[in-house]
C-alpha atoms as an extended CHARMM CRD file, in Angstrom:
* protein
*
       121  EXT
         1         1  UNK       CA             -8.0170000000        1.5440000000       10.0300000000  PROA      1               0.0000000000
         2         2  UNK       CA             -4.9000000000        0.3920000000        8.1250000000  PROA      2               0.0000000000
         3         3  UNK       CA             -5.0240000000       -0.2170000000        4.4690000000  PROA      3               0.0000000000
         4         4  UNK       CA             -2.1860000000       -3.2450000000        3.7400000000  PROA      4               0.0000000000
         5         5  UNK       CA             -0.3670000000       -4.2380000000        0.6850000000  PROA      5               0.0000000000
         6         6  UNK       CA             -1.2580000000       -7.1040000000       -1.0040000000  PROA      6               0.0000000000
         7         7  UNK       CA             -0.4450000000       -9.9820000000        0.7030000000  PROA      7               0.0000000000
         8         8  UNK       CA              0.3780000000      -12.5050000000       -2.4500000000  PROA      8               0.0000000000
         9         9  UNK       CA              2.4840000000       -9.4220000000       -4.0250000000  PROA      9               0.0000000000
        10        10  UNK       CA              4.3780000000       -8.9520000000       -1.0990000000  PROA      10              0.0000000000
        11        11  UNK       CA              4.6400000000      -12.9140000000       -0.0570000000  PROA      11              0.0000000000
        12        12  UNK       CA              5.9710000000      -13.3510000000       -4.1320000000  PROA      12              0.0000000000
        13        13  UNK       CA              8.1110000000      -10.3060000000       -3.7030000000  PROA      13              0.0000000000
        14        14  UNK       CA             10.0670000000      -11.5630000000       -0.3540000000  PROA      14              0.0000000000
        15        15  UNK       CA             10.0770000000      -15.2480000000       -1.8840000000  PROA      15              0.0000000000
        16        16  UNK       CA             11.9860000000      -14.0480000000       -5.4900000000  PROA      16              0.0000000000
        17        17  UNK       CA             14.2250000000      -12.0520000000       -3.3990000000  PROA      17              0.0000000000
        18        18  UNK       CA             15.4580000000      -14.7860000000       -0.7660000000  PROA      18              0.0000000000
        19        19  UNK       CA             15.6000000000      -17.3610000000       -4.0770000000  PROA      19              0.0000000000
        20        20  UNK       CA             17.3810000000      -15.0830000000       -6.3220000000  PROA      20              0.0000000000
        21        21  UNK       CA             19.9440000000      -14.1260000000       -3.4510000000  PROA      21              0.0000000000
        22        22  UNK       CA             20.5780000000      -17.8770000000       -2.5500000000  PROA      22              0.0000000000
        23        23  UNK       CA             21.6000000000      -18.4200000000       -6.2550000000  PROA      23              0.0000000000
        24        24  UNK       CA             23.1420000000      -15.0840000000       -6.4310000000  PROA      24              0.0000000000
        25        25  UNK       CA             25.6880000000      -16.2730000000       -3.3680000000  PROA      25              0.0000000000
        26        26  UNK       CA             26.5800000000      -19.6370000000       -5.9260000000  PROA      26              0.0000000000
        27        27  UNK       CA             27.8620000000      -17.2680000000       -8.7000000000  PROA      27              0.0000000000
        28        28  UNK       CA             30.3590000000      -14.3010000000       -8.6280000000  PROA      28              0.0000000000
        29        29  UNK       CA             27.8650000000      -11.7550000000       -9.7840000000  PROA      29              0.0000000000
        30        30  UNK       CA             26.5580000000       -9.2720000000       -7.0910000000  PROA      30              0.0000000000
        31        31  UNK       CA             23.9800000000       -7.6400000000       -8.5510000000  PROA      31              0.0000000000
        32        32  UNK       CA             22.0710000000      -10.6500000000       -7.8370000000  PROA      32              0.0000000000
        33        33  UNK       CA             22.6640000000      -10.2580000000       -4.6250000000  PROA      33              0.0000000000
        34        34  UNK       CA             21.9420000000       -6.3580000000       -4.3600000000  PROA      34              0.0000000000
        35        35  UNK       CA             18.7750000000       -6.9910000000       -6.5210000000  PROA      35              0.0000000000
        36        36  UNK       CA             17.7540000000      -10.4160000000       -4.5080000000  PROA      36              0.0000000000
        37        37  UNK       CA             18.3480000000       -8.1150000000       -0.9110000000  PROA      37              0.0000000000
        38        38  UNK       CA             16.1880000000       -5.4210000000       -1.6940000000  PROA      38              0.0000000000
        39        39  UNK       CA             13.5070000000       -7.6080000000       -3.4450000000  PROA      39              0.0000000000
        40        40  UNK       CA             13.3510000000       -9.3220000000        0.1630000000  PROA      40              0.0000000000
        41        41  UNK       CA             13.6040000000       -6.6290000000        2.1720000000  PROA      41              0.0000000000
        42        42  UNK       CA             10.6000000000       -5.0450000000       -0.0140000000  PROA      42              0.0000000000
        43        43  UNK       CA              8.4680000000       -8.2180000000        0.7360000000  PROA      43              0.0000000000
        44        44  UNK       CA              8.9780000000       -8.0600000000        4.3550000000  PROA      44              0.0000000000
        45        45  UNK       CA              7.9870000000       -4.2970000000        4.5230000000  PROA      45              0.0000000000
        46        46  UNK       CA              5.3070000000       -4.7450000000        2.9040000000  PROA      46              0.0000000000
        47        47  UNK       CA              4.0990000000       -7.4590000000        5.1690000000  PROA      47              0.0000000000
        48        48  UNK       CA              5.2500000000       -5.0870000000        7.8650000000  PROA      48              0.0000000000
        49        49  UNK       CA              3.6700000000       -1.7470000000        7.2880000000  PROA      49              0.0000000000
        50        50  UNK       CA              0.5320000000       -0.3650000000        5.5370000000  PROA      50              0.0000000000
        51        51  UNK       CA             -0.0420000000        1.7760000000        2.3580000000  PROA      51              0.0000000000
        52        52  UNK       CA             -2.4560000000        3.5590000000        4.2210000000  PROA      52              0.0000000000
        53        53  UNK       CA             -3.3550000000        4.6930000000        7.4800000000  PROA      53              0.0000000000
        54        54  UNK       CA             -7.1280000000        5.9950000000        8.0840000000  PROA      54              0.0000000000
        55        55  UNK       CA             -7.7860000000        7.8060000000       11.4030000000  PROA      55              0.0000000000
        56        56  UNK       CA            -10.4760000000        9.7440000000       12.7060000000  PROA      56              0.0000000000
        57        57  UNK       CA             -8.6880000000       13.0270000000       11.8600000000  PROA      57              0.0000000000
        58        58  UNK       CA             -6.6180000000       11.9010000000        9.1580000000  PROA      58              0.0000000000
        59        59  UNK       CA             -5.4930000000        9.6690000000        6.0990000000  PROA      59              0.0000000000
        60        60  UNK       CA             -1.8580000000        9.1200000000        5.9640000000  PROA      60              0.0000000000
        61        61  UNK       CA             -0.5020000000        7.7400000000        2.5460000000  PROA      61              0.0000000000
        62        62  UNK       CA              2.6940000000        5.6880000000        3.6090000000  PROA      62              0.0000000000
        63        63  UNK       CA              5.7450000000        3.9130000000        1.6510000000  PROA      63              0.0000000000
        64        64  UNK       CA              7.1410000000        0.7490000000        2.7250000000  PROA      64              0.0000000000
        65        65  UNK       CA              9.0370000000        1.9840000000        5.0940000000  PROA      65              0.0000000000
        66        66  UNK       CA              6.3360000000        3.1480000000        7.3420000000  PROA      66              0.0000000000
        67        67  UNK       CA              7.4090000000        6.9470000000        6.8940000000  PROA      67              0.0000000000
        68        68  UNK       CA              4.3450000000        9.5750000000        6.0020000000  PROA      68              0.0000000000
        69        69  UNK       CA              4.0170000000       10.9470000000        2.2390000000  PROA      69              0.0000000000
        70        70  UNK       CA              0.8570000000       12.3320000000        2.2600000000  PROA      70              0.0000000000
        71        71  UNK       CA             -1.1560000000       13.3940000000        4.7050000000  PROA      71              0.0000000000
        72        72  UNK       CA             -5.1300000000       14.8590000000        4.3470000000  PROA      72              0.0000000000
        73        73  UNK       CA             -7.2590000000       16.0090000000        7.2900000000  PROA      73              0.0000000000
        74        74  UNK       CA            -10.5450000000       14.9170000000        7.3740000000  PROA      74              0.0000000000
        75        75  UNK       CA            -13.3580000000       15.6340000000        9.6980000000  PROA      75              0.0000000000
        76        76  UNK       CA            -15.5950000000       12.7820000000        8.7990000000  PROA      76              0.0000000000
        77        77  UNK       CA            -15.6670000000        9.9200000000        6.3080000000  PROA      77              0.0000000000
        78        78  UNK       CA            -17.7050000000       12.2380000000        4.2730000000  PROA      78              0.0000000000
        79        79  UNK       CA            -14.4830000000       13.6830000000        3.4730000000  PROA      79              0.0000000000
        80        80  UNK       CA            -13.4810000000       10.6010000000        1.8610000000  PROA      80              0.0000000000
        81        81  UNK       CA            -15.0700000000        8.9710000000       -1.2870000000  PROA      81              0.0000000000
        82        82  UNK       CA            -13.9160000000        6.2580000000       -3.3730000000  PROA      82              0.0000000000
        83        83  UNK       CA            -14.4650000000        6.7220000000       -7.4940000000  PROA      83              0.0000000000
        84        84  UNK       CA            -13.5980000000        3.3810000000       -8.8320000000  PROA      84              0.0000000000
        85        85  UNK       CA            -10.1830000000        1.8400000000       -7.3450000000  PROA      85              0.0000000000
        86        86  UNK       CA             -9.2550000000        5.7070000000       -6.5140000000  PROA      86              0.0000000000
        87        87  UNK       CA             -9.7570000000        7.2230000000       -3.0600000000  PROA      87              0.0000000000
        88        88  UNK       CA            -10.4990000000       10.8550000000       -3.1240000000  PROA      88              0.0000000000
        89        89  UNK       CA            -10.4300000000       14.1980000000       -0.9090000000  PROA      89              0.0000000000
        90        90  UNK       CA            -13.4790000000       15.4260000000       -0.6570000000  PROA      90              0.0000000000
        91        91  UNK       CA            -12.8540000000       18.9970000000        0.7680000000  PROA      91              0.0000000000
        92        92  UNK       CA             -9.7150000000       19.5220000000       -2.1710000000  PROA      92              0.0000000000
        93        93  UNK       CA            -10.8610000000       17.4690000000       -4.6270000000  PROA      93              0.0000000000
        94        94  UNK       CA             -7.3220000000       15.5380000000       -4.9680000000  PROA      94              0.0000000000
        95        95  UNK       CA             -6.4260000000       12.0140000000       -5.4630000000  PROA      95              0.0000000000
        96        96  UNK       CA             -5.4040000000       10.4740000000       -2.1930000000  PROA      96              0.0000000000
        97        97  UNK       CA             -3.9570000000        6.9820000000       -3.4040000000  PROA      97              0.0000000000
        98        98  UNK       CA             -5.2510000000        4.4020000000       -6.2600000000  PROA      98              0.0000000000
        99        99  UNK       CA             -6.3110000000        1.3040000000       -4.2050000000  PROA      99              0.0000000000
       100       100  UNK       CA             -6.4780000000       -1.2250000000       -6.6650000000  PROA      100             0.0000000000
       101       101  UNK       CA             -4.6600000000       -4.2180000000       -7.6000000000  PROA      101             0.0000000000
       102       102  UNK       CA             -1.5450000000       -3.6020000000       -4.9110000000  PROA      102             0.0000000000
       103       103  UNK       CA             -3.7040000000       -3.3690000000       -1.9100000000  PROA      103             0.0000000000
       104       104  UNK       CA             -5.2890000000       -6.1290000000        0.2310000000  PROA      104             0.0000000000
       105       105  UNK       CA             -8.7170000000       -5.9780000000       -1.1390000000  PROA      105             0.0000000000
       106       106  UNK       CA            -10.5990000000       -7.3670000000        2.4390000000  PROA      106             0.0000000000
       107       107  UNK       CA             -9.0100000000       -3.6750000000        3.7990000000  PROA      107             0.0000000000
       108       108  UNK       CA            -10.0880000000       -2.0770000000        0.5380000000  PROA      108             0.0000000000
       109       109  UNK       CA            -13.7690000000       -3.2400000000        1.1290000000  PROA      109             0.0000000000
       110       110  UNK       CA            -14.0130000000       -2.9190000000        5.0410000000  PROA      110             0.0000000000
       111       111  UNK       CA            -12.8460000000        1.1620000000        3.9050000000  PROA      111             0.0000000000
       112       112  UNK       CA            -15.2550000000        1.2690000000        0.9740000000  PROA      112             0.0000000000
       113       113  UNK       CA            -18.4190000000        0.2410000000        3.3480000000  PROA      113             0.0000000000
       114       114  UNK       CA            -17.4190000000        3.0610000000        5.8090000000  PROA      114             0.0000000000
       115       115  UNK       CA            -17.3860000000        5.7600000000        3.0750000000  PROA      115             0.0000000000
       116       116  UNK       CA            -20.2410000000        7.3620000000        1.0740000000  PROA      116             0.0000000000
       117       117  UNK       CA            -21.5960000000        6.0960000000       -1.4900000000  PROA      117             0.0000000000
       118       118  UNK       CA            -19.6430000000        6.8590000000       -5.1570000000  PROA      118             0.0000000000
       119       119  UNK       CA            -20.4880000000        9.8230000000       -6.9970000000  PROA      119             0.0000000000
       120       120  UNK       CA            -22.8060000000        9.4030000000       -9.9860000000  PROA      120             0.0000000000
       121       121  UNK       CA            -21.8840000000       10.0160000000      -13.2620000000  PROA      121             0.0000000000
Protein backbone atom coordinates (compact mmCIF):
# COMPACT_ATOMS: atom_id res chain seq x y z
CA UNK A 1 0.00 0.00 0.00
CA UNK A 2 1.38 3.39 -1.14
CA UNK A 3 0.67 6.48 0.79
CA UNK A 4 0.62 9.59 -2.05
CA UNK A 5 1.10 13.23 -1.73
CA UNK A 6 -1.60 15.36 -1.95
CA UNK A 7 -2.89 15.57 -5.14
CA UNK A 8 -4.19 19.48 -5.16
CA UNK A 9 -0.63 20.39 -3.44
CA UNK A 10 1.23 18.74 -5.92
CA UNK A 11 -1.23 19.68 -9.07
CA UNK A 12 -0.79 23.68 -7.53
CA UNK A 13 2.87 23.04 -7.08
CA UNK A 14 3.62 21.80 -10.89
CA UNK A 15 1.02 24.54 -12.17
CA UNK A 16 3.04 27.75 -10.24
CA UNK A 17 6.14 26.28 -11.48
CA UNK A 18 5.32 25.89 -15.36
CA UNK A 19 3.48 29.64 -14.96
CA UNK A 20 6.21 31.27 -13.14
CA UNK A 21 8.88 29.75 -15.65
CA UNK A 22 6.83 30.89 -18.78
CA UNK A 23 7.00 34.50 -17.37
CA UNK A 24 10.39 33.95 -16.06
CA UNK A 25 11.60 33.17 -19.96
CA UNK A 26 9.81 36.99 -20.88
CA UNK A 27 12.21 38.77 -18.43
CA UNK A 28 16.06 38.61 -17.99
CA UNK A 29 15.92 37.34 -14.47
CA UNK A 30 16.81 33.59 -13.94
CA UNK A 31 15.97 32.91 -10.74
CA UNK A 32 12.57 32.73 -11.99
CA UNK A 33 13.44 30.30 -14.02
CA UNK A 34 15.60 28.15 -11.47
CA UNK A 35 12.74 28.69 -8.89
CA UNK A 36 9.77 28.06 -11.65
CA UNK A 37 11.97 24.53 -12.77
CA UNK A 38 12.20 23.06 -9.56
CA UNK A 39 8.66 24.14 -8.41
CA UNK A 40 7.57 21.93 -11.56
CA UNK A 41 9.71 19.34 -11.30
CA UNK A 42 8.49 19.06 -7.46
CA UNK A 43 4.81 18.82 -8.72
CA UNK A 44 5.48 16.13 -11.10
CA UNK A 45 7.34 13.99 -8.43
CA UNK A 46 5.00 14.24 -6.32
CA UNK A 47 2.39 13.04 -8.71
CA UNK A 48 5.00 10.44 -9.53
CA UNK A 49 6.10 8.80 -6.35
CA UNK A 50 4.67 8.19 -2.83
CA UNK A 51 5.54 9.56 0.69
CA UNK A 52 5.10 6.26 1.87
CA UNK A 53 5.41 2.81 1.03
CA UNK A 54 3.58 0.09 3.40
CA UNK A 55 4.53 -3.58 2.80
CA UNK A 56 3.97 -6.63 4.56
CA UNK A 57 7.47 -6.52 6.12
CA UNK A 58 8.05 -2.98 6.02
CA UNK A 59 7.18 0.87 5.96
CA UNK A 60 9.44 2.84 3.83
CA UNK A 61 9.29 6.73 4.39
CA UNK A 62 10.27 8.18 0.86
CA UNK A 63 11.17 11.83 -0.59
CA UNK A 64 10.08 12.93 -3.87
CA UNK A 65 12.44 11.40 -5.56
CA UNK A 66 11.39 7.92 -4.83
CA UNK A 67 14.74 7.18 -2.83
CA UNK A 68 14.26 5.41 0.87
CA UNK A 69 14.76 7.67 4.16
CA UNK A 70 13.41 5.66 6.61
CA UNK A 71 12.80 2.38 6.80
CA UNK A 72 10.90 0.26 9.96
CA UNK A 73 10.29 -3.50 9.95
CA UNK A 74 7.16 -4.59 10.95
CA UNK A 75 5.73 -8.00 11.42
CA UNK A 76 2.11 -7.11 11.41
CA UNK A 77 -0.04 -3.98 11.25
CA UNK A 78 -0.05 -4.25 14.94
CA UNK A 79 3.24 -2.77 14.63
CA UNK A 80 1.77 0.23 13.24
CA UNK A 81 -0.67 2.68 15.01
CA UNK A 82 -1.80 5.98 14.06
CA UNK A 83 -2.11 8.80 17.14
CA UNK A 84 -3.84 11.63 15.50
CA UNK A 85 -2.33 12.64 11.90
CA UNK A 86 1.04 10.79 13.23
CA UNK A 87 1.90 7.20 12.29
CA UNK A 88 3.84 5.41 14.89
CA UNK A 89 6.30 2.30 15.51
CA UNK A 90 4.93 0.22 17.67
CA UNK A 91 7.91 -2.11 18.62
CA UNK A 92 10.39 1.41 19.10
CA UNK A 93 8.02 3.69 19.96
CA UNK A 94 9.25 6.35 17.18
CA UNK A 95 7.47 8.61 14.91
CA UNK A 96 7.34 7.13 11.46
CA UNK A 97 5.94 10.19 9.36
CA UNK A 98 3.07 12.93 10.22
CA UNK A 99 0.30 12.12 7.66
CA UNK A 100 -1.69 15.04 7.73
CA UNK A 101 -2.47 17.84 5.56
CA UNK A 102 0.37 16.86 2.68
CA UNK A 103 -0.88 13.42 2.10
CA UNK A 104 -3.80 12.16 -0.04
CA UNK A 105 -6.27 11.64 2.67
CA UNK A 106 -8.39 8.54 0.62
CA UNK A 107 -4.63 6.65 1.19
CA UNK A 108 -4.50 8.07 4.69
CA UNK A 109 -7.95 6.43 5.54
CA UNK A 110 -7.69 3.10 3.47
CA UNK A 111 -4.11 2.83 6.01
CA UNK A 112 -5.95 4.01 9.11
CA UNK A 113 -8.83 1.14 8.68
CA UNK A 114 -6.03 -1.53 8.35
CA UNK A 115 -4.31 -0.47 11.62
CA UNK A 116 -5.40 -0.84 15.28
CA UNK A 117 -7.40 1.10 16.79
CA UNK A 118 -5.66 4.56 18.47
CA UNK A 119 -4.34 4.40 21.81
CA UNK A 120 -6.48 5.90 24.58
CA UNK A 121 -5.57 8.65 26.47
Amino acid sequence: MNVRHARPLAITALVVGVLLLAVSLLSPQPTGMFAGSVLALLGILQLANPMLRVDAGEVRVCNPLGMTIKRFDVSSPADLTMDGKVLQHVPSGKKIARIGFGADQEDVAALRSQLQPEPTG
